[in-house]
C-alpha positions, 0 to 999 in steps of 0.5 A: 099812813105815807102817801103811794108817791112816797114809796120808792117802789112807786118810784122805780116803776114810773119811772122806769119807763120814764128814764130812756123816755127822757135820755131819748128826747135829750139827745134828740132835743140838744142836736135838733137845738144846736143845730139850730141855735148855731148853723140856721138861726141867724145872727144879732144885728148887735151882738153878732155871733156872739149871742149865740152862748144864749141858746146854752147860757138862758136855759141853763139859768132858768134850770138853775132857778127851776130846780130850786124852786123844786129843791124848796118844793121837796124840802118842804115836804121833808120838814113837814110830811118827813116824806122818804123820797121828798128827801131822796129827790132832794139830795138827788137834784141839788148837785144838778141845780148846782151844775146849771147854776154854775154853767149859767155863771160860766157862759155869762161871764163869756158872753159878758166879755165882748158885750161888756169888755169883762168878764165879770162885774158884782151887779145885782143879777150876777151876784144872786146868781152867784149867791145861788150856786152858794145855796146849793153848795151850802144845802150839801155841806149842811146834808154832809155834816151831820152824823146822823143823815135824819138831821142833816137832811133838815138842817139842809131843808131849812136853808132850802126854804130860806133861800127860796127869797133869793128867787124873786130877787134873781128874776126882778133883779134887772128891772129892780136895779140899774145892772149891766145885764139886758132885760128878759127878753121873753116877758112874755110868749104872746108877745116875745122880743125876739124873732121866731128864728131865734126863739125857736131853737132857744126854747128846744134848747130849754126842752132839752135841758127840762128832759136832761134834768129828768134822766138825771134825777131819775139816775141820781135818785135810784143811786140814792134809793140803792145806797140807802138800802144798802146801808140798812142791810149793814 
C-alpha cells in the first residue's frame, strides 16, 4: 500500500498553494537581499568590495550541498520504497542542484581572482565542489542512458548514495587540508564572525535561494508528473 505523500495527487494539491507562495517570497527575498548585500551592507576591511559576490557565491554552495543531501534522501526512498514520486523529485531537483553547483563554482573562481591573484587552483574545497557538479551530471547520464527509465532511475539512485561521502569532505575540507579558501565563517549562529550587517542580507539571500528551489522543483516536478502521463496514455 503507498504511502498518501506517494501519490502525485497528494502532490499537486499541496502544492498547489505552495508554488506562488515560494515564487512571492522569491522575488521579495532576492530584492530585499541585493539591495542589502550591494547598496547598505558595508565593505570588508580586507577584502573591499569585492566580498560582495558572497551574498551570491555562499548561498548558492550551501544550495548545491542542500539539494544533495535531498537528491540522496529521494534515492534512498527510490532504491528501497520504489516510491513514484521520491523518483520524480529526484529527476526534478538534480538539473537545480547542478545549476547552484555550477553558480558556486562560477562566483568562486571570480571572487578568488583579486583574493588569490587567480581563478582557479585544484585545492581540496574547490576540487570536490567540482566533483560535485560531476555527481550531478553523472546522476543524469545515468538516468538518460537507460531504455528503460525503471533502470536507469536506480542506476542513477545508487551513485546518488554513493557520492553522498562527498558531503563530509566538501564541509571539513578547509579545516581538514592546508587550501586557499577561507574558513566558515559562520561556525556558528550564536557566535558567527561576521558583523550583523553583513550577516543579515547573507542569510535573506540563503532564504531567497531556499524559496527559488521551492518554486523550481514544484515546476519541474509537475512538467515530470504531465510527461510521465502522457507517455502512459501512448
Amino acid at each position: 500500500m503507498k504511502h498518501t505523500w506517494a501519490r502525485p495527487s497528494f502532490f499537486l494539491y499541496v502544492t498547489k498553494p505552495l508554488l506562488p507562495c515560494a515564487l512571492v517570497l522569491t522575488g521579495i527575498l532576492f530584492v530585499v537581499g541585493l539591495y542589502m548585500g550591494l547598496i547598505t551592507s558595508p565593505p570588508d576591511y580586507q577584502q573591499g568590495d569585492a566580498m560582495r559576490i558572497m551574498y551570491v557565491h555562499v548561498p548558492a554552495s550551501w544550495m548545491a550541498l542542500l539539494v544533495y543531501a535531498f537528491l540522496a534522501l529521494m534515492s534512498l526512498f527510490v532504491l528501497v520504497w520504489r516510491h513514484p514520486m521520491a523518483e520524480v523529485l529526484s529527476v526534478s531537483c538534480v538539473p537545480i542542484g547542478a545549476l547552484f553547483t555550477a553558480l558556486s563554482l562560477a562566483t568562486g573562481s571570480l571572487w578568488g581572482k583579486p583574493m588569490w591573484g587567480t581563478y582557479w587552483v585544484w585545492d581540496a574545497r574547490l576540487t570536490s565542489v567540482l566533483v560535485l557538479l560531476f555527481l550531478y551530471g553523472g546522476y543524469w547520464a545515468l538516468y538518460k542512458s537507460y531504455s528503460r527509465p525503471d533502470q536507469g532511475i536506480r542506476a542513477a539512485s545508487l551513485l546518488a548514495l554513493v557520492g553522498v561521502i562527498n558531503l563530509p569532505i566538501i564541509k571539513g575540507s578547509v579545516e581538514w587540508w592546508n587550501t586557499l579558501h577561507q574558513p566558515a565563517s559562520l561556525t556558528k549562529f550564536s557566535n558567527p564572525s561576521i558583523h550583523p550587517t553583513m550577516l543579515t542580507p547573507l542569510l535573506i539571500m540563503a532564504g531567497a535561494y531556499f524559496c527559488y528551489f521551492i518554486a523550481s522543483l514544484i515546476l519541474r516536478a509537475r512538467t515530470e508528473l504531465n510527461t510521465r502521463k502522457l507517455e502512459a496514455k501512448r
